[in-house]
LUMLUMNU-452874 format. One record per residue: x, y, z of N, C-alpha, C in turn; residue in three letters. Coordinates in steps of 0.05 Angstrom, whole numbers, m for minus. Example, Ala and Ser with C-alpha at 12.3 -4.5 7.8 and 13.67 -1.06 7.14 Angstrom:
! LUMLUMNU-452874
n_xx, n_yy, n_zz, ca_xx, ca_yy, ca_zz, c_xx, c_yy, c_zz, residuo
264, m114, 156, 246, m90, 156, 264, m66, 156, ALA
257, m45, 142, 273, m21, 143, 258, 1, 157, SER
This chain:
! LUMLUMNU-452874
n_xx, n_yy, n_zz, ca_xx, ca_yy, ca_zz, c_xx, c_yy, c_zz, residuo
361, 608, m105, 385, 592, m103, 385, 572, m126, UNK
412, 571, m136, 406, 556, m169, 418, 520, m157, UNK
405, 503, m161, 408, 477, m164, 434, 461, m175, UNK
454, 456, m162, 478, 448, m167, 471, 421, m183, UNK
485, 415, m207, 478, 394, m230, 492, 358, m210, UNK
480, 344, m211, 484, 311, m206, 503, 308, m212, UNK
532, 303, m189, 550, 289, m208, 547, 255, m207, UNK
529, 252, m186, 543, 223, m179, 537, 207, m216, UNK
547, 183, m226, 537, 179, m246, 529, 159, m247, UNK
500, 149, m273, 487, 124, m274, 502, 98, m268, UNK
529, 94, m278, 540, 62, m264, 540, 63, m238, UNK
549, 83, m222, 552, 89, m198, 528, 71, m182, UNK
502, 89, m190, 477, 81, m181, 466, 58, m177, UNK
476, 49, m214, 468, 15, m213, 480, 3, m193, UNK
508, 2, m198, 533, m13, m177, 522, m11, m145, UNK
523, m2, m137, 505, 13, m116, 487, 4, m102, UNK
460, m1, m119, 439, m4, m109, 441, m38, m115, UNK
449, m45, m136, 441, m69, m145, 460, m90, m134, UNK
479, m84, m115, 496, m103, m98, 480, m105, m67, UNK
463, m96, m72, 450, m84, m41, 413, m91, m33, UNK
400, m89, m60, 368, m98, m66, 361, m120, m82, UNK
345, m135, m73, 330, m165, m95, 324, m155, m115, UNK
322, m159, m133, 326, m144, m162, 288, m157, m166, UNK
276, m175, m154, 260, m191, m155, 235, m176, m146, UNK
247, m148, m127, 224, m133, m117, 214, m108, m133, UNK
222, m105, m158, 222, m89, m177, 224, m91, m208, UNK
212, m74, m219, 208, m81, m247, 226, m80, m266, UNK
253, m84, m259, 271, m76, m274, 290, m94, m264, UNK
307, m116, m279, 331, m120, m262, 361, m113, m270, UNK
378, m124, m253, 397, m112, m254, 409, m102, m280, UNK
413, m125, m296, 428, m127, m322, 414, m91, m340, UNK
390, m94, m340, 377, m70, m356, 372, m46, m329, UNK
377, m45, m314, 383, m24, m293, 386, 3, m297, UNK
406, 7, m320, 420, 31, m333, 406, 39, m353, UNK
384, 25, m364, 369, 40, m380, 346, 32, m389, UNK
334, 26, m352, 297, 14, m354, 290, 29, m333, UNK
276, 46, m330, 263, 58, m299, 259, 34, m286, UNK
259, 44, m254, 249, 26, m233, 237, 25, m229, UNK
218, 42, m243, 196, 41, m232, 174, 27, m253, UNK
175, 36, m277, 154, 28, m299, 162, 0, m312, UNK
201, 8, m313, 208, m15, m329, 209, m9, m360, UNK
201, 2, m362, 202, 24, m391, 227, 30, m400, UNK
242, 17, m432, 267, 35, m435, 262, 60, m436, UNK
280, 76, m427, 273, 109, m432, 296, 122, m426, UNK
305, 140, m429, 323, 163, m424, 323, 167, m401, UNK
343, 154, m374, 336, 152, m350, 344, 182, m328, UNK
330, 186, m308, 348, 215, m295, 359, 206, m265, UNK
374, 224, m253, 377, 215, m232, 354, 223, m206, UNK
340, 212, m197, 331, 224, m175, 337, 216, m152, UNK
335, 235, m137, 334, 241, m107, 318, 212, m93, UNK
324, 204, m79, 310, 194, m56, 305, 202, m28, UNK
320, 225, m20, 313, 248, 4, 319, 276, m21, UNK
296, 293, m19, 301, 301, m50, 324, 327, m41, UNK
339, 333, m60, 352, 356, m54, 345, 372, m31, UNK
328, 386, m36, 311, 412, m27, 313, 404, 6, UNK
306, 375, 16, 304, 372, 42, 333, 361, 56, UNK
352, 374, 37, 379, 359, 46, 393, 334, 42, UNK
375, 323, 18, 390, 299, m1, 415, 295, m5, UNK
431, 281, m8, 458, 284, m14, 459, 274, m53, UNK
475, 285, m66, 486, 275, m95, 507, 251, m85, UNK
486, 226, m75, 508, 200, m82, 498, 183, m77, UNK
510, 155, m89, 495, 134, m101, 472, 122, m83, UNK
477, 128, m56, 461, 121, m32, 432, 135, m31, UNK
435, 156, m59, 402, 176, m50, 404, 183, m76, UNK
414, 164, m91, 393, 159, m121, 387, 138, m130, UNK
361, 135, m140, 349, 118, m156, 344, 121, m191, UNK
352, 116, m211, 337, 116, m236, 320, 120, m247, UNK
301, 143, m250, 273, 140, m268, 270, 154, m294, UNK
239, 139, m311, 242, 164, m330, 229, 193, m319, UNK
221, 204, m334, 211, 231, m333, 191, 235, m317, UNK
171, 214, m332, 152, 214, m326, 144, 201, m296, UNK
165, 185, m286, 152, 171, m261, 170, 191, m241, UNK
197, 207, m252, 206, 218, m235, 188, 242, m231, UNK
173, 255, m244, 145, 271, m231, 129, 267, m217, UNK
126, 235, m210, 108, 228, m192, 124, 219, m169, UNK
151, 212, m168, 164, 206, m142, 149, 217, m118, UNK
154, 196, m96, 145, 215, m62, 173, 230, m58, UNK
161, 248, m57, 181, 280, m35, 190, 285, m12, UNK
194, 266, 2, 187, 265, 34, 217, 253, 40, UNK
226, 258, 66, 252, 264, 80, 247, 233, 87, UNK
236, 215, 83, 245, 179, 92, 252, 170, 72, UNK
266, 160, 76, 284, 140, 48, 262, 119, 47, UNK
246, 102, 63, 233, 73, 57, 213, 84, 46, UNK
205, 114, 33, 184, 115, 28, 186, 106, m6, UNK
208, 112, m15, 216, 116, m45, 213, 90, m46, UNK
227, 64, m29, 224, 38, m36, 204, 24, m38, UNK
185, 31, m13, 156, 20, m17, 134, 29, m43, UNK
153, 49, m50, 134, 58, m74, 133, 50, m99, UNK
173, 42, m99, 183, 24, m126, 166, m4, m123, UNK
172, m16, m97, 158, m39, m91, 130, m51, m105, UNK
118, m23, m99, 85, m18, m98, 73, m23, m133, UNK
89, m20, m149, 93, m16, m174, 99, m40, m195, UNK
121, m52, m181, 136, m73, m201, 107, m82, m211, UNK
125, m95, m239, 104, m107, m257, 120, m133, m270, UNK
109, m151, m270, 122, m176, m282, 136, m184, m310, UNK
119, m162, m332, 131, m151, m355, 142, m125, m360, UNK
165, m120, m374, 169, m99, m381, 148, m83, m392, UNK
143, m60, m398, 121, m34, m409, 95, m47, m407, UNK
85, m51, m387, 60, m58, m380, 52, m42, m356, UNK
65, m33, m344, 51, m12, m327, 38, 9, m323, UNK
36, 29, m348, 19, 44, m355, m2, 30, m361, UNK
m8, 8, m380, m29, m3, m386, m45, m11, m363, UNK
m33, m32, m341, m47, m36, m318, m52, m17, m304, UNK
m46, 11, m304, m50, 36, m291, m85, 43, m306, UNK
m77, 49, m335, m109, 52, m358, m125, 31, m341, UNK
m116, 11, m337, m144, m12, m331, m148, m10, m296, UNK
m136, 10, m285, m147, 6, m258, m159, 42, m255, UNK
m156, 50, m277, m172, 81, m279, m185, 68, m282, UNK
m197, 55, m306, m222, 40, m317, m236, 37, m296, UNK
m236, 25, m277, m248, 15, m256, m257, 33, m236, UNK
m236, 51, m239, m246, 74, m218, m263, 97, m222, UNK
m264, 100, m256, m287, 121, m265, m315, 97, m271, UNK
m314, 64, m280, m335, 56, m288, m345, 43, m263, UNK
m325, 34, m242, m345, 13, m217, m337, m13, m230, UNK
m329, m13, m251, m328, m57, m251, m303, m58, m272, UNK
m289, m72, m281, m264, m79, m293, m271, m80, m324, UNK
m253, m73, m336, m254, m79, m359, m257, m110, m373, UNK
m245, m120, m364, m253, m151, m375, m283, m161, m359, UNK
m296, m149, m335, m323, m146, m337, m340, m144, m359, UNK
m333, m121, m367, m349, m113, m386, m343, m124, m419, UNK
m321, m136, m426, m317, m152, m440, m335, m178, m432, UNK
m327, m195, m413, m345, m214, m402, m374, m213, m413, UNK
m389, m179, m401, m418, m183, m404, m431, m182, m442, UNK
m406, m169, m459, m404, m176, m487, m400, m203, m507, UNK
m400, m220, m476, m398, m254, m489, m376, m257, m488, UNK
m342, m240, m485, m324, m248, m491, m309, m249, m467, UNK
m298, m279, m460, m287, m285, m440, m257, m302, m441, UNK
m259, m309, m470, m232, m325, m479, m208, m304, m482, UNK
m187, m308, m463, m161, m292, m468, m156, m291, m505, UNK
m157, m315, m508, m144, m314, m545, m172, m297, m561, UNK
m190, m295, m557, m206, m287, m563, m212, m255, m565, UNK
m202, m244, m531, m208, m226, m530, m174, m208, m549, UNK
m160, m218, m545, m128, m209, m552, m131, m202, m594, UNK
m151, m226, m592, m151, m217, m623, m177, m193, m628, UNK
m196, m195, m613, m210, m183, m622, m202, m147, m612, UNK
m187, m145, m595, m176, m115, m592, m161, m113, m600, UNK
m136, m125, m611, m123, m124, m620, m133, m101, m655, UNK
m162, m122, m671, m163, m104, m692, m177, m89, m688, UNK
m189, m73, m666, m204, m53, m656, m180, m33, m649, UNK
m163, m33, m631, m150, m14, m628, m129, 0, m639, UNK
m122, m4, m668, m113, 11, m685, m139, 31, m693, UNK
m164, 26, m698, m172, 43, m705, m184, 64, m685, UNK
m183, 59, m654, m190, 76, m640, m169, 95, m626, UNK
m148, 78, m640, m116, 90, m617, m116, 116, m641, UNK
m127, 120, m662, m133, 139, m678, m149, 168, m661, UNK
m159, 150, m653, m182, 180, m640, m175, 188, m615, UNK
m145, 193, m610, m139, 206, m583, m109, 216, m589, UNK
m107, 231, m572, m80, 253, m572, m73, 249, m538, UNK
m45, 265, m546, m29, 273, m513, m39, 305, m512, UNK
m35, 308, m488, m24, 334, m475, m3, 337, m489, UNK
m3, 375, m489, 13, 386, m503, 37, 387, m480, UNK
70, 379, m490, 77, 368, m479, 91, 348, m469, UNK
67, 330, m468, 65, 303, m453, 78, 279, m480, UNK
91, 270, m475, 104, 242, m500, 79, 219, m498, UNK
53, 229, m483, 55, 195, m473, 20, 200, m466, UNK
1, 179, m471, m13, 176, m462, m16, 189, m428, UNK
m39, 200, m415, m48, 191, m392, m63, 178, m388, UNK
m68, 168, m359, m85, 143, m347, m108, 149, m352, UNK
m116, 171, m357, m144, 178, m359, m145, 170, m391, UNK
m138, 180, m402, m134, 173, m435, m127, 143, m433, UNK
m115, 133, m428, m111, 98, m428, m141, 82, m422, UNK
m147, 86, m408, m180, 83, m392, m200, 93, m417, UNK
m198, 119, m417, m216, 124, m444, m212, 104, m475, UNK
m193, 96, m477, m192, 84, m495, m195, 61, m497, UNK
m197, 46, m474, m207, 17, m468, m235, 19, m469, UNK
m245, 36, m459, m274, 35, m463, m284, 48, m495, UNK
m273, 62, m505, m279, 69, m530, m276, 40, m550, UNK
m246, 24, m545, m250, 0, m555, m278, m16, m549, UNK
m285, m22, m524, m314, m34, m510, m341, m22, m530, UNK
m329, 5, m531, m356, 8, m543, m357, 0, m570, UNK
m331, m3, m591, m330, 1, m615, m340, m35, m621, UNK
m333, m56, m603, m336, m79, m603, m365, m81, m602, UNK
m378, m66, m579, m401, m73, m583, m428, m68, m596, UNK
m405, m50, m616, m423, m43, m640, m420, m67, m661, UNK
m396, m70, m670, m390, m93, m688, m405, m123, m678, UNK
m408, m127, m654, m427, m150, m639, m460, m134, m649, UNK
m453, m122, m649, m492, m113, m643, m502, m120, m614, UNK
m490, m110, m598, m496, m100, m578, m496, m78, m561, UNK
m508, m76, m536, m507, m51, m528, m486, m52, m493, UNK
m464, m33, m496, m452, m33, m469, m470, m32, m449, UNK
m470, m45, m423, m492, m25, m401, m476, m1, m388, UNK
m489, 13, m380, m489, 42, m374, m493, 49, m341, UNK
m490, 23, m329, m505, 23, m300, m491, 52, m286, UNK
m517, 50, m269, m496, 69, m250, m477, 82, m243, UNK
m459, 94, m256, m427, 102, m266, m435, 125, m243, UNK
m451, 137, m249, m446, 173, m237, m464, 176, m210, UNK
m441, 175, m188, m457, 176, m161, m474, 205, m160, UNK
m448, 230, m174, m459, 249, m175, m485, 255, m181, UNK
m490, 238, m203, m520, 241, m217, m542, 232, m199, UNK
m529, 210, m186, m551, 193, m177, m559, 216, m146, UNK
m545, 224, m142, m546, 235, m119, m533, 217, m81, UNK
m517, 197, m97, m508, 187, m80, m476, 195, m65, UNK
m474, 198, m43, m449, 202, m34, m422, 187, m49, UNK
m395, 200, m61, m382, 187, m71, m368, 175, m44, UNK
m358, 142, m58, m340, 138, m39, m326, 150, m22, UNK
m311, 163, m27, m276, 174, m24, m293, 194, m2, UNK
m322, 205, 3, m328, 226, 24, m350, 202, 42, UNK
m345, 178, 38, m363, 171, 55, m348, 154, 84, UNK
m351, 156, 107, m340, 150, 131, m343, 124, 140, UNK
């Protein structure tokens, strides 16, 4: 069965949603609506999506669409409740525009290393915001060198965002003459139960 094309259209949506939600609970507000996802906040080439998605009997109108880009409309929830799409925009907002992928990289960080990235800055002596902003700042031109996308993909992934914070970490703590620590990272290795299977 072929997929009948969206008529409802982007003013529609904005008009719509944005006479109706706190603009305050999301990363995008009204005025830039029409061409910032709601989710990232990111200008981008926006699509219409579903909020009860087609497939489960969605309707094409302003009441069961929301705005995203591409990329967050791949990750939308799929599911036949409308409050699920909102708690999820919710879940997300970010206080600056295009900073959400970044805080996404720094909470992979944490989830493949066990401790935060400004941890591990911290245990390199560096704990001054102005300090640390300049000193990555001239590190990561030359490391944003040593990584690619998916073929594909326009865009970094989280996993790649994360890798590159720590490739910065490491590149710093060569220029310090120091050595990153290496604690514990791999439950696998250690032979310890990973979180996520333990009760």
């Amino acid at each position: 069965m072929e997929r009948k094309p969206i008529k409802t259209k982007i003013p529609e949506i904005v008009d719509y949603w944005f006479s109706r939600i706190d603009e305050s609970d999301f990363s995008v507000d009204a005025a830039e609506a029409h061409e910032r996802c709601w989710r990232c906040g990111c200008k981008r080439n926006l699509e219409r999506c579903h909020i009860v998605p087609d497939s489960l009997g969605g309707r094409d109108e302003p009441a069961n669409l929301v705005l995203l880009c591409a990329r967050c409309h791949a990750e939308n929830p799929n599911v036949t409740d409308p409050e699920i799409m909102w708690d999820w925009l919710k879940a997300y907002k970010v206080p600056f525009y295009d900073t959400l992928w970044s805080i996404l990289g720094l909470k992979e960080y944490r989830f493949i290393y066990k401790r935060s990235f400004f941890e591990d800055l911290a245990a390199l002596g560096i704990s001054d915001p102005d300090e640390q902003n300049r000193e990555m700042r001239e590190i990561k031109t030359i490391v944003y060198r040593q990584a690619t996308v998916h073929f594909g993909q326009p865009y970094f992934n989280t996993a790649t965002v994360a890798g590159l914070y720590r490739m910065q970490l490491k590149e710093l703590a060569l220029k310090l003459g120091k050595t990153l620590t290496q604690d514990d990272r791999s439950e696998a290795m250690s032979g310890k139960m990973p979180w996520w299977l333990e009760t």
